[in-house]
C-alpha positions in Angstrom: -135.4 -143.3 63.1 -137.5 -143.3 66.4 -136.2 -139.8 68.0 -137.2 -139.7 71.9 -137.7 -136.5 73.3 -137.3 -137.7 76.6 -133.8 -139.3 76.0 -133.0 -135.9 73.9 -133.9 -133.8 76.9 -131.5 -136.0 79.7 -128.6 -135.8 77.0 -129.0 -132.2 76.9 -129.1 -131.5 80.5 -126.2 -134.1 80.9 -124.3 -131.8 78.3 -124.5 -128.8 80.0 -123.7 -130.4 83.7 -120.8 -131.6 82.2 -120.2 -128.2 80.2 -120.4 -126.2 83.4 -117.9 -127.9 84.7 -115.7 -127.9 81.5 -116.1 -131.6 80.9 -113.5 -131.7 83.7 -114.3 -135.4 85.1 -112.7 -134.4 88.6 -114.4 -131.3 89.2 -117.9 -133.2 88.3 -117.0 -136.1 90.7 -116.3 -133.8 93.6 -119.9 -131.9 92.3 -121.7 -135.3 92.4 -119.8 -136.2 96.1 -120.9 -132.7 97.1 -124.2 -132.9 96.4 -124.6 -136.4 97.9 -122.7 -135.0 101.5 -126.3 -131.9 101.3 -128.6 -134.5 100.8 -128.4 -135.8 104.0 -129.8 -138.9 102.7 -128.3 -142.4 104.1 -125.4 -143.9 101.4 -125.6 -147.5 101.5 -122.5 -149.4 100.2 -123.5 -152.7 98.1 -120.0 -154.1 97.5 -119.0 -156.9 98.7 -116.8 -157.6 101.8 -114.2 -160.0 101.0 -114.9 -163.4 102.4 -112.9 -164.9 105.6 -110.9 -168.0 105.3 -112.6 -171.2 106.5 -110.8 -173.3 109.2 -110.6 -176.8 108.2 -110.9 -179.3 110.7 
């Protein structure tokens, strides 16, 4: 089988983020959150806003 280094390398990083943190899920959300709040960099929000009612006439 095809082995990608690449791939290998991001799972092991990912491993030991997560490790470092215990594979605690919360603790690694509020990280992540964290880290987004330092950036400084705009957060857009792509969900969708619920759509109003149409008046019929």
């Amino acid at each position: 089988m095809y082995r990608d280094e690449i791939v290998e390398e991001i799972h092991t990083i990912r491993e030991e983020y997560s490790s470092s943190f215990n594979h605690n899920l919360k603790a690694i959300f509020a990280d992540l959150q964290k880290q987004q709040a330092e950036s400084g960099r705009e957060v857009v929000n792509l969900s969708r806003k619920p759509q109003q009612a149409i008046a019929s006439s």
